[in-house]
Backbone bond lengths (Angstrom), bond angles and torsions (degrees), N, CA, C in turn:
res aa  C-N    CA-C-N  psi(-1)  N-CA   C-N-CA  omega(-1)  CA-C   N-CA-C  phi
1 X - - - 1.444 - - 1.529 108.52 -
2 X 1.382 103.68 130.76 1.437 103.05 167.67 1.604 121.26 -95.83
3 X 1.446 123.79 169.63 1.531 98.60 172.50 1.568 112.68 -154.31
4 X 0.770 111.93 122.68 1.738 121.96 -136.82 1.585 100.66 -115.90
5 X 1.364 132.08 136.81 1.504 146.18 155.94 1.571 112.45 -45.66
6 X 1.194 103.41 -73.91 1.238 104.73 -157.26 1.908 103.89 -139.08
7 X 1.225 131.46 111.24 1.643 128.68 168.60 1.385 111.46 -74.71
8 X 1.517 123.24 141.74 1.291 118.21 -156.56 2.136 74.67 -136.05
9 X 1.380 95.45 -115.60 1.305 106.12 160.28 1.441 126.04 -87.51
10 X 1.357 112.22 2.16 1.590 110.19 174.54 1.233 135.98 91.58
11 X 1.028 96.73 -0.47 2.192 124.78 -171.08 1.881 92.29 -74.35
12 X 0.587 133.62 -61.44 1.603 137.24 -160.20 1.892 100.19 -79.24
13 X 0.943 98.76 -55.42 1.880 94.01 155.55 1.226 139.07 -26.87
14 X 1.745 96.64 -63.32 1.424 118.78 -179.95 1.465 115.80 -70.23
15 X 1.594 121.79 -32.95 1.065 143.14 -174.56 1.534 98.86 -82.93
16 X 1.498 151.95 -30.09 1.326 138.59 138.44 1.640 115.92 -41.02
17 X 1.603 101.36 -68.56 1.540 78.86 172.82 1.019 153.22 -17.51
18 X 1.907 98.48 -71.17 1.610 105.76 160.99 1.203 129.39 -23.68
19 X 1.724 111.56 -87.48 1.081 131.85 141.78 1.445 105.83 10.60
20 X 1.467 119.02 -99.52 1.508 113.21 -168.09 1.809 122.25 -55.59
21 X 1.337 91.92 -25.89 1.740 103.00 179.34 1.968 99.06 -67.80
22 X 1.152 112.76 -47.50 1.220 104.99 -164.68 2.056 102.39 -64.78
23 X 1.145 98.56 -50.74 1.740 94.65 169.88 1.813 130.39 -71.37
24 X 1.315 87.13 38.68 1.586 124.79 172.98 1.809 105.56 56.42
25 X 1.038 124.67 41.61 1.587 121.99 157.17 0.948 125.59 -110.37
26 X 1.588 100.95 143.41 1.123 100.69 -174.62 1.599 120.91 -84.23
27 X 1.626 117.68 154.89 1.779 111.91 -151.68 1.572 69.00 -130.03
28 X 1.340 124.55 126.75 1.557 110.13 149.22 1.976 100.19 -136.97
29 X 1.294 112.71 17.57 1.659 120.11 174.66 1.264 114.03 -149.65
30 X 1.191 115.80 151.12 1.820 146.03 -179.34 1.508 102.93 -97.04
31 X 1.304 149.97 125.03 1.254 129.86 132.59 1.731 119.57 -93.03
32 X 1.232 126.89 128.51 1.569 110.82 -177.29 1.514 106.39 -112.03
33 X 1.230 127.69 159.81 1.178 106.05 145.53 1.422 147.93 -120.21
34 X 1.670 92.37 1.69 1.506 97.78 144.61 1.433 103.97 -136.34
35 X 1.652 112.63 147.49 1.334 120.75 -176.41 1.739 95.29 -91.51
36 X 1.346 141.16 137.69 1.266 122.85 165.11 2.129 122.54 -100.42
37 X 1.470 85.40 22.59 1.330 119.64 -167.45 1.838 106.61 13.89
38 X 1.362 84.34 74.52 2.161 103.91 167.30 1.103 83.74 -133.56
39 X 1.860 125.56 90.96 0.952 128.12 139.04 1.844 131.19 75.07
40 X 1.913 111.86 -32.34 1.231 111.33 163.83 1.384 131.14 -34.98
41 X 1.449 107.26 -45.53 1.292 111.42 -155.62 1.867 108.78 -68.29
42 X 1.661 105.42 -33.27 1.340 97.57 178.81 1.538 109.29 -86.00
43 X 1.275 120.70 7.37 1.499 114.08 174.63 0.995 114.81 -102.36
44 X 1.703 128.61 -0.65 1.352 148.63 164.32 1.398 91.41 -62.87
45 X 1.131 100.40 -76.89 1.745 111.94 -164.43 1.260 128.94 -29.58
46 X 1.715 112.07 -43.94 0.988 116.28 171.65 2.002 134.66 -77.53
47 X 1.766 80.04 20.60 1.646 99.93 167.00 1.450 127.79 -126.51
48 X 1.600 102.34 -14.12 1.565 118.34 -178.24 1.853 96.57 -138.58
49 X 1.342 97.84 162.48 1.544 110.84 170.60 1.695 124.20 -81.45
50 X 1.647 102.06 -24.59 1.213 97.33 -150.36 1.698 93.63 -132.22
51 X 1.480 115.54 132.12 2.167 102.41 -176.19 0.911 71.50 -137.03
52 X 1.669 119.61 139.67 1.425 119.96 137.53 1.922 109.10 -123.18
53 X 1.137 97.53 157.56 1.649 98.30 175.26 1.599 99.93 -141.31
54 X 1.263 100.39 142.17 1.812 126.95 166.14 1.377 119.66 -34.09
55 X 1.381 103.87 -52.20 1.322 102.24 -167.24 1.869 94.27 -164.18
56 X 1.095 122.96 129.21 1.588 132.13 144.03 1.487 124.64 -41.40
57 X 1.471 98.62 161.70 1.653 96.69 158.72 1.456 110.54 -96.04
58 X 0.932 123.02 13.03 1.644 116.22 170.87 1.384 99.19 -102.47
59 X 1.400 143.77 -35.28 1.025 113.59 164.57 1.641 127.21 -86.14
60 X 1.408 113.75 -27.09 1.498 102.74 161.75 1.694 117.05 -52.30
61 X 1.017 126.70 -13.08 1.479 132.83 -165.63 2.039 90.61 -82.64
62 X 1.540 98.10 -68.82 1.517 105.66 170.25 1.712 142.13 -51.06
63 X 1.409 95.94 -20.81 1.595 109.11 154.62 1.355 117.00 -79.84
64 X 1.522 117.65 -41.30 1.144 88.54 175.64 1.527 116.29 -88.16
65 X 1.891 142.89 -0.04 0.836 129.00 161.48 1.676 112.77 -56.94
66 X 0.800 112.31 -40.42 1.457 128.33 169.87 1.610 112.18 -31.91
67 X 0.946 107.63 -57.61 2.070 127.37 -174.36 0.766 83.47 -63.76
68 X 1.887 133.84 -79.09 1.157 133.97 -169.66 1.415 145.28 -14.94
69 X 1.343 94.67 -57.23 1.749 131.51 169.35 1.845 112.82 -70.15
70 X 1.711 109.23 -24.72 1.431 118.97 174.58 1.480 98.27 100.74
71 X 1.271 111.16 -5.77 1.830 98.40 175.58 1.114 124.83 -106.44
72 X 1.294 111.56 127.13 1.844 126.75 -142.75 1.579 90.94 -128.19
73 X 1.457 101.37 101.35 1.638 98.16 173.76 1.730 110.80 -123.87
């Protein structure tokens, strides 16, 4: 398992993988914790089976419209 800050386009991800694959582990998951959904996430994929992330930028975008507006749920 890898476990990642932030997915952008996925280059620094993929480049752990390697990395850990070549020093014989096995990588078969992503954890992120924010996806910034430009595209990383499907270029992850096509190195591991399994990505999950915390939270998006569409919904960090919507919490904070949320604050914005004064409604705090």
């Amino acid at each position: 398992m890898i476990i990642d800050d932030v997915i952008t386009t996925g280059g620094s991800t993929i480049t752990a993988i390697e990395y850990a694959r070549k020093a014989g582990l096995v990588i078969d998951r992503v954890i992120a914790l924010i996806d910034r959904e430009e595209g990383g996430k499907e270029n992850i994929l096509q190195h591991v089976d399994h990505l999950q992330s915390v939270f998006t930028r569409t919904e960090i975008m919507a919490l904070r419209a949320q604050k914005a507006a004064g409604r705090h749920e």
